[in-house]
N, C-alpha and C positions, 0 to 999 in steps of 0.2 A: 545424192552427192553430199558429202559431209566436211565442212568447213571449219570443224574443231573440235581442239588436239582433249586427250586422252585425258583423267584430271591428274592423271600422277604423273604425266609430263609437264603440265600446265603447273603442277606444285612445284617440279623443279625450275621451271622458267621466272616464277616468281623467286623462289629461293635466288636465284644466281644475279636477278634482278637487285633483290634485300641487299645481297653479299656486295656486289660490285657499289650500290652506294653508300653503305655503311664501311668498305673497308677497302677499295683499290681505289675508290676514286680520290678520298682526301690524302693518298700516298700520290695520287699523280699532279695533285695540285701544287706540292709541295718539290721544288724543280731539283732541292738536296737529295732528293730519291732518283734523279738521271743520270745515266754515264754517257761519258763522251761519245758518244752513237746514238744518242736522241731514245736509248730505251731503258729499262726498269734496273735497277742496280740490284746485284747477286744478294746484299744482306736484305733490304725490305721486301726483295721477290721472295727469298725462303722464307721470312715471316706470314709472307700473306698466302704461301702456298701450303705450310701447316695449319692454317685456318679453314683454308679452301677443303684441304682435306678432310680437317675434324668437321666442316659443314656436311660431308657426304657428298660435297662438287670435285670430283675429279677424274678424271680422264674417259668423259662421257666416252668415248669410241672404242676404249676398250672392254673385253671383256670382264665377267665379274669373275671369273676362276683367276683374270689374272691380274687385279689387282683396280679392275676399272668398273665403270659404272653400267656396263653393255646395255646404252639406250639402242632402240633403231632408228635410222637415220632419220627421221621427224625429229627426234627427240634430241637429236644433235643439231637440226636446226633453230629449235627452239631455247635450245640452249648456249647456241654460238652465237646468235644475234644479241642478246641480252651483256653476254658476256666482253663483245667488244664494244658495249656502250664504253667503256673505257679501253684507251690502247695499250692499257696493261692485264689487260682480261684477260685475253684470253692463254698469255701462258703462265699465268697465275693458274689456270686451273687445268692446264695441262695437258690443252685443247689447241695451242700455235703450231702451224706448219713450222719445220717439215714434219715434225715429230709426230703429230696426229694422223699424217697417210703413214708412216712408218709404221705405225701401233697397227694401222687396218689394216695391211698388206701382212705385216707379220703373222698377226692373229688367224687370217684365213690360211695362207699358204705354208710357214713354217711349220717345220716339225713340233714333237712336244720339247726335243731335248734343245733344239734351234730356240721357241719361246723359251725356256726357262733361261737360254745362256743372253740372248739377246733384246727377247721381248723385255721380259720383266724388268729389268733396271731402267726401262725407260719411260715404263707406265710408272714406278715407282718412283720415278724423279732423281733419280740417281744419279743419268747421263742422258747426255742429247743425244740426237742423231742429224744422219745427214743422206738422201740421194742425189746417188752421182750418176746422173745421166746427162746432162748436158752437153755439148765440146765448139771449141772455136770452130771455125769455117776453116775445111773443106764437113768437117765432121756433122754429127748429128745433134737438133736441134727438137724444135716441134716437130720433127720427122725421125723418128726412131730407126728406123732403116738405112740412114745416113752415120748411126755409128761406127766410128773407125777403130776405137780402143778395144783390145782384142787382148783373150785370153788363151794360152795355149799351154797344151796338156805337157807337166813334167811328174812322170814315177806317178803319184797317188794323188795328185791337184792339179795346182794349174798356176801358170803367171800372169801376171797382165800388165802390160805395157798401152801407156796411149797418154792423152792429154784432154784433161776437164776444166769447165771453167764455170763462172755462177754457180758452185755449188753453196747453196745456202746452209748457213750454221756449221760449216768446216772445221772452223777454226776453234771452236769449241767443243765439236762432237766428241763422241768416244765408240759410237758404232756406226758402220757405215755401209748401206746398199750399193753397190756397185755396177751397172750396166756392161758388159762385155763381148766383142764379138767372139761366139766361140766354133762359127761355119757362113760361109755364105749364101745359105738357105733364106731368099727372103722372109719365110713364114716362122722357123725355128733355128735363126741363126744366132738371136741373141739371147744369154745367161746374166744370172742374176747374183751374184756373190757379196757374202756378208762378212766385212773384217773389222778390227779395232785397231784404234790410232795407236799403239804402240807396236804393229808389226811392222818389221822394213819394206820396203822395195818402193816405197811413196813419197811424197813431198807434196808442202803448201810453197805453192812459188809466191803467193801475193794475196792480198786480199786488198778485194777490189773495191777500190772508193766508188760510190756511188750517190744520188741525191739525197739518198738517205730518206726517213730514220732507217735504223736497220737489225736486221733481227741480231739475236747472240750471235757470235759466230762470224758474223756477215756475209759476205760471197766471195768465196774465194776459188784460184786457181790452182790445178792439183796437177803434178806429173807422178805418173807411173813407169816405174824402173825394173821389173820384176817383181811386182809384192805378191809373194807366194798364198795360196790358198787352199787349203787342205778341200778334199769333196765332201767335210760332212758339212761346211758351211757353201754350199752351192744351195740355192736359193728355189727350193720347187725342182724341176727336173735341167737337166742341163736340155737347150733348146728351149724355156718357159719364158724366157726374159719379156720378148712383145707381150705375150698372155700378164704376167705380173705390170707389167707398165699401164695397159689398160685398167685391171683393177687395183693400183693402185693410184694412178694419177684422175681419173672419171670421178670417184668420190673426192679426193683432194680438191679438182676444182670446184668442185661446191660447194664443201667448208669453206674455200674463201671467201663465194658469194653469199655464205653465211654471216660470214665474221664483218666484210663489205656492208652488209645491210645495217650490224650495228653500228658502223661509224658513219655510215650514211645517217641515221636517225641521231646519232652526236650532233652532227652537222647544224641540222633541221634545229635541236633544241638550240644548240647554244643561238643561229640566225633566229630565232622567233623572240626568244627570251629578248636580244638586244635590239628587233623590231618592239617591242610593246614598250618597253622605257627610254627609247629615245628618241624624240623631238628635234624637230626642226622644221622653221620655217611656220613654225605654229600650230605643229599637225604630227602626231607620233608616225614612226615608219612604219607602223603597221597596219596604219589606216589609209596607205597611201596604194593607189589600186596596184601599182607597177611592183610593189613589194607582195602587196597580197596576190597576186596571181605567180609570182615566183615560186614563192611558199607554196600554193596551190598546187602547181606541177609538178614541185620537188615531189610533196605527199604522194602522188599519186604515182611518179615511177617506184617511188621506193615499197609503196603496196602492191604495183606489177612487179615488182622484181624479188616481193615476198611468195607470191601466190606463184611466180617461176619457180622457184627454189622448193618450196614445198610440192609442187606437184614430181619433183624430178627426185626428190628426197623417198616421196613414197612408193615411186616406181622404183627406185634401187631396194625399197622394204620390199618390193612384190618380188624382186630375183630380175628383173629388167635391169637392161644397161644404163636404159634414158641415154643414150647418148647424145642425140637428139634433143632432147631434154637441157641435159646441162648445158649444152651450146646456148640454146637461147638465155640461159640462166647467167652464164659469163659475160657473154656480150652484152646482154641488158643491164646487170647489176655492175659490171667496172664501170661501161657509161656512166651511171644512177653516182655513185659513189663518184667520180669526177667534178659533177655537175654539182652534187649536194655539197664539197667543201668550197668550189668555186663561187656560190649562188651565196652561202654562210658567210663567206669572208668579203662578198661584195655588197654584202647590209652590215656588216661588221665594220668597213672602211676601214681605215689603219689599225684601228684595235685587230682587225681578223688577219691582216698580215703580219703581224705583230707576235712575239711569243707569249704575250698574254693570255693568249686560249690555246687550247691545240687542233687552230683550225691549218695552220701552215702547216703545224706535224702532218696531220692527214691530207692536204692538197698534196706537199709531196710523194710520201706515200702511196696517193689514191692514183697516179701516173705511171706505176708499174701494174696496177691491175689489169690493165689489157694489154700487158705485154706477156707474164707468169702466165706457167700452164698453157700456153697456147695463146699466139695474139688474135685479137679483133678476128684479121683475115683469116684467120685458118679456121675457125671455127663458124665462119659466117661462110667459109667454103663447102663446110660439112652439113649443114644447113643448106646449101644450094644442090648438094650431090645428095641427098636426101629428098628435096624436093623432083630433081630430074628423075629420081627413083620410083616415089609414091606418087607425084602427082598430087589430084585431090585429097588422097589418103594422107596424105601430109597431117592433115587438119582432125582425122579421125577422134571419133571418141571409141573409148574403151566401154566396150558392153561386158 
């Protein structure tokens, strides 16, 4: 059993490591580089992201025919975690949802003439994206089968009419996957269609405030009026949609447990760093046992919720779902990530509630991670229906 990583991964882990503290972090220090949404502002982000690129760090998860770095998923781990040591990591290097399952999903299932029209301007930095699967209540949620937005066949495409909501990065996108009902086949009912924000039949009704920070774009809500769509952009086969949602939301949730583990380790540094230099009562907080057994436990979820993430990482390199897998991975690492800015900003006392560090950035932040990609519940359900499944096989090792 081998516990470590390849050395040309390892070279890029420390490279992204170099990059992020020699060049994103003294841009995040600097609060003239924020926009009104608590994130990186378009001029210092395209600086830091032509840098990113002349380093050779850029959009680890795509392929190299198309413009990206085609690590295997370890190699995305090791490179996601490093990268969100700062919250401006990771779309400095062109690694932030949603755009990085967009690139995976694209890369496997699209065509060659689909990549070139779609993929590539996004690997390249060109234009964002966005998936629209989501929808209010009565619609479909973490339950895909529940969606009601529905595509129907006119002449040579199709229309779609329905109502989305949290669609992350909307508002800024320019290419966008679509979720569609296009039959009532619970296994092949739903399609996958790919359009750009300047066709008709659509609208941003709102973008939706939330505690923020918040990505580009934010979360907004979309109605669809008609917005026509030719069959060469249907997305894989018509009836593929569940099949594309699996692969492409199963790796998505683990890049976040990726990205999760480096601000969990922010966390850790900034609370230790402000344990060791300050004093009180005649005794630094780091010498104090109730602060060092905090610190202590932080450590060690955020090392089980590395050694989760990589093992789920290399079963998607074997051709495995892991689905199994990344469930523990989500569930373990949003906890880990809640607790690491909580635990930070309560040795930090008013400095860590304070905009002084960006321990509040990531508290709030760190409160939508068990809710994205599947909350807590559902995924500690899949874990229980697995269990009633295997039994003791649950627990198996792979021979």
């Amino acid at each position: 059993m081998d516990f470590t990583l390849p050395p040309e991964i390892e070279a890029i882990r420390t490279a992204t490591r170099a990059f992020v503290e020699d060049h994103i972090l003294p841009v995040e220090a600097d609060r003239a580089h924020w926009d009104e949404h608590d994130n990186i502002k378009h001029a210092p982000l395209e600086d830091l992201r032509a840098k990113a690129k002349a380093a050779g760090l850029w959009a680890p998860q795509a392929p190299k025919a198309w413009g990206g770095m085609g690590l295997p998923m370890v190699g995305w781990a090791a490179m996601y975690e490093e990268a969100n040591r700062s919250i401006f990591g990771p779309v400095t290097f062109n690694c932030a949802a949603p755009d990085d399952g967009n690139m995976n999903v694209l890369s496997k299932i699209a065509t060659d003439a689909q990549k070139q029209r779609w993929l590539r301007p996004i690997v390249d930095g060109q234009v964002r994206s966005a998936f629209v699967m989501t929808e209010p209540h009565p619609g479909g949620g973490s339950d895909p089968g529940m969606i009601r937005t529905r595509a129907e066949r006119h002449g040579k495409g199709w229309k779609i009419y329905g109502h989305k909501w949290f669609i992350t990065g909307a508002e800024e996108a320019e290419h966008f996957i679509v979720m569609a009902r296009t039959s009532d086949d619970p296994r092949k009912g739903l399609t996958a269609f790919l359009y750009h924000r300047d066709q008709p039949g659509w609208s941003i009704l709102r973008r939706i405030g939330i505690m923020g920070p918040e990505e580009h774009g934010g979360h907004c809500e979309l109605s669809y009026d008609g917005l026509d769509i030719s069959d060469e952009n249907v997305l894989g086969q018509v009836g593929d949609g569940l099949k594309i949602t699996q692969i492409r939301l199963g790796p998505a949730r683990l890049t976040h447990c990726m990205r999760w583990l480096g601000l969990s380790k922010r966390c850790m540094e900034i609370g230790a760093a402000y344990a060791n230099e300050r004093t009180g009562f005649g005794i630094r907080l780091a010498d104090r046992e109730s602060t060092r057994m905090k610190l202590g436990s932080l450590a060690m979820d955020i090392d089980i919720g590395r050694l989760l993430v990589m093992r789920a990482a290399w079963m998607l390199d074997q051709g495995d779902f892991s689905r199994k897998a990344i469930s523990m991975a989500k569930v373990h690492v949003a906890d880990t990530l809640h607790k690491a800015a909580d635990i930070a900003i309560q040795i930090n006392g008013a400095r860590g509630y304070s905009k002084d560090t960006v321990l509040e950035w990531i508290y709030r932040y760190a409160r939508q991670a068990r809710l994205v990609d599947g909350a807590t519940e559902v995924h500690q359900m899949v874990l229980s229906d697995a269990y009633a499944k295997e039994g003791d096989d649950f627990w198996h090792w792979g021979v």
